[in-house]
N, C-alpha and C positions, 0 to 999 in steps of 0.2 A: 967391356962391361963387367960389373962386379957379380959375383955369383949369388949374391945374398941378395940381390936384385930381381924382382921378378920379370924378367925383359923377354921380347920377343926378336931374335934376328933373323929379315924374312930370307929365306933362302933366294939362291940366282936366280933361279926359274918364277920363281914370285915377281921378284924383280923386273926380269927381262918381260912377262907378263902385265904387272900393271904400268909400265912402260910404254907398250906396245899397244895397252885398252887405252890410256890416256892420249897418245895420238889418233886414236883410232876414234876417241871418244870428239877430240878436237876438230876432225876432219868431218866428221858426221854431225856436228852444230854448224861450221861452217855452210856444207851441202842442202841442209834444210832449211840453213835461211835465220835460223835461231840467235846469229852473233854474227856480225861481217867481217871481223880481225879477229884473231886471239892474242894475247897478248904476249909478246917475244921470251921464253923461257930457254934459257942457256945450259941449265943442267936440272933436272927433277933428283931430289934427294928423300930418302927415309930415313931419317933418324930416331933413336928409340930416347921420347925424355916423360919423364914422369909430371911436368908440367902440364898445365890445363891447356892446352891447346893440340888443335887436330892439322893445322896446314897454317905455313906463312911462306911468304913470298916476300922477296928480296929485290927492290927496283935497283938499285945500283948495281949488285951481280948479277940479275936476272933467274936468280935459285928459287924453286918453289920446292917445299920443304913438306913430307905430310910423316905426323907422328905417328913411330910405330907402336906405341904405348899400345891401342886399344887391341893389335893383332894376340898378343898373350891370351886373351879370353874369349877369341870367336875365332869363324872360320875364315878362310880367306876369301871365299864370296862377300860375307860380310864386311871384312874388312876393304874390299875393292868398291863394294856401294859405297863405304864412308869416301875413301877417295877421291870418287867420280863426282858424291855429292858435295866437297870442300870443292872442289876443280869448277863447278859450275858455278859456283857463289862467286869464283875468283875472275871465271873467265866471261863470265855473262850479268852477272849481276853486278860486279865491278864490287868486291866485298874480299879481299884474299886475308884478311886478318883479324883477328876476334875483336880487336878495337874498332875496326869496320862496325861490328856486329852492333857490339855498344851505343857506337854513336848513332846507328840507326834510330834504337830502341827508344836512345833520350830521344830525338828527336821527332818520331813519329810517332813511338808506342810500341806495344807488345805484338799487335792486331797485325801490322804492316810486315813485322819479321817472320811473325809464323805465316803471313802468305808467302814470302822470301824464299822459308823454309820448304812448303809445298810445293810449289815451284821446282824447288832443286829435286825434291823428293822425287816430282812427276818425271822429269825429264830422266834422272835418272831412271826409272824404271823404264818410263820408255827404248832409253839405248838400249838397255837388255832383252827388251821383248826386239828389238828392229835388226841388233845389230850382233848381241851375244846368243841370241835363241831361244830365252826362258820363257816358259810358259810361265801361266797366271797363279799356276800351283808350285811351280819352281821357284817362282818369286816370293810368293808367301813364306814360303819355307824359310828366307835370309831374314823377313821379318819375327819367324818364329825364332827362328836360332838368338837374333840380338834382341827380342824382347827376355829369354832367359835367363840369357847375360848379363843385359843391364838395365834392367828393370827398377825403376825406381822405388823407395821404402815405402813409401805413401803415396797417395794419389796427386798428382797436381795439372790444375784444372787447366790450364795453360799448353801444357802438353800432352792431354789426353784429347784437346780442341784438336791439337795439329796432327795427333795418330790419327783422328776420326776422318779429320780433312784430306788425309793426303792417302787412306783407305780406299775415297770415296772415290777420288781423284785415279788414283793408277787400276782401282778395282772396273771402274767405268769403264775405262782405257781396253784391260785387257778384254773384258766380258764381252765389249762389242765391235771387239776387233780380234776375235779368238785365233784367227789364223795366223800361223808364223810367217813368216818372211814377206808380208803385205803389209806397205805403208800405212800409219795410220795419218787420218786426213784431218779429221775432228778432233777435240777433245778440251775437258771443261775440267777446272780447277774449283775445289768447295774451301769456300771458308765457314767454318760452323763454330753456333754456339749451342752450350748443351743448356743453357740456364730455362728455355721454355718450356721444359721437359714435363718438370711436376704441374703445369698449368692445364696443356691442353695435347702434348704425347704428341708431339710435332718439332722439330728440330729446327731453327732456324739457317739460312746459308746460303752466301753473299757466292753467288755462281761466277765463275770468271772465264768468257771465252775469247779464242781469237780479236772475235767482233765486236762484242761489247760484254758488258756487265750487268747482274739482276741480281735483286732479292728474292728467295724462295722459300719454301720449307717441305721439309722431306717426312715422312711417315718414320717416327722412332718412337715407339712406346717404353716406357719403362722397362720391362723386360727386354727388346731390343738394347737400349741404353745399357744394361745391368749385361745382357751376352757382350758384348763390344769392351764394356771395361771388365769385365774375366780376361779375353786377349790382352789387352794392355797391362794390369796387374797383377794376375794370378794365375800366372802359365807354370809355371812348376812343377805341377802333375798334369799340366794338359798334353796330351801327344798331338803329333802336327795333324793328325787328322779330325780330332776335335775343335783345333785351333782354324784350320780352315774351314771345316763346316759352318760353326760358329760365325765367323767373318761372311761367308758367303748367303747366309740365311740373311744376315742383318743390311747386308748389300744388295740383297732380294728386295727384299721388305724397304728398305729406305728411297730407291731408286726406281723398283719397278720394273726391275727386268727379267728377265727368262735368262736362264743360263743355259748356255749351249751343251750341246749332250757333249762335245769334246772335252769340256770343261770339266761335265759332270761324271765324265767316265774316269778323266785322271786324277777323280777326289776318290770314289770306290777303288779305286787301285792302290790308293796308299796305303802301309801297313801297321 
């Protein structure tokens, strides 16, 4: 690597690490029933390229490939959720390369990917709450840190749909399954849009469960709306304790739940 480069080389212990989560990750989609094969990989590689792409997979060698580009500018939690979530697109959604992604998009729409995307988002949080130990505020935390990082210049509506959604999604998750190391059994994915907002302060969002499917709408006023995209686009002088307040208020209010005193005791703890 050239030193004019701003590159990331992950250390062995990185390595032998997301190594180790990525089987571990495999073997726990298999167990719950989520994917019934995964599909034969021969060698897992990181390579550092400055190209647009986060993971490709190689049918003729059998190499899954995930770039180290984004590790430079975040932490290695973060950069391990991007992995798990490129790995789930590959191994469950049947998606291992950004032309994947593409032809979705022509194909179905924006609508279909960003549930795609939610999906990988949930499940990913899920292994973490099930398998790596994170609480609800430990997890938040990976979304503060890469919201800092890379955070978009301007708002785009598209991707503030899919932060909301996939909020709403692993926020449910952990709120009403606050205990570590207990299965969770239930759990619903949101697809939202924010466009009913200025009409009648009501959120639209196409609920996705196990079982079936609904249309609903959630309680977001304006001000809700306005705290929720501060996290998305204006964290820069937010501290993580603002940031999850924030989030947890709007998750209150949207869903209607009670937050657990465990939850709520390890937000007053943060500093």
């Amino acid at each position: 690597m050239k030193g004019s480069r701003k590159t990331k080389k992950l250390s062995s212990k990185e390595v032998e690490t997301l190594i180790r989560n990525l089987k571990s990750f495999s073997k726990w989609l298999k167990d719950r029933g989520i994917v019934e094969t995964i599909p034969i990989i021969k060698h897992r590689d990181f390579p550092f390229s400055s190209d647009d792409w986060l993971m490709k997979f190689d049918n003729i060698t059998g190499v899954v490939s995930f770039n180290t580009f984004p590790r430079a500018k975040c932490s290695f939690n973060y950069y391990r959720s991007i992995v798990l979530h490129e790995f789930f697109h590959f191994a469950v959604q049947k998606i291992p390369n950004k032309d994947d992604a593409t032809k979705i998009k022509d194909d179905f729409g924006d609508e279909l990917m960003r549930l795609i995307d939610i999906e990988s988002d949930f499940f990913t949080a899920l292994f973490h709450k099930e398998k790596l130990g994170f609480s609800f505020v430990q997890y938040l935390k990976i979304y503060w840190e890469g919201s800092k990082v890379f955070k978009d210049k301007w708002i785009r509506i598209g991707k503030l749909q899919r932060y909301i959604g996939t909020l709403l999604s692993i926020s449910k998750m952990f709120i009403t399954h606050p205990k570590r190391g207990i299965k969770v059994s239930t759990y619903d994915l949101f697809l939202v849009t924010v466009s009913p907002l200025s009409v009648d302060e009501n959120m639209d969002v196409l609920v996705i469960r196990r079982e079936h499917i609904y249309f609903d709408s959630i309680g977001a006023s304006i001000r809700d709306y306005q705290r929720i995209r501060e996290c998305y686009s204006n964290i820069d002088d937010m501290t993580l304790k603002g940031y999850v307040t924030k989030i947890v208020a709007f998750i209150k209010h949207a869903l209607r739940l009670e937050i657990p005193s465990s939850i709520q005791i390890e937000i007053d703890k943060i500093k």
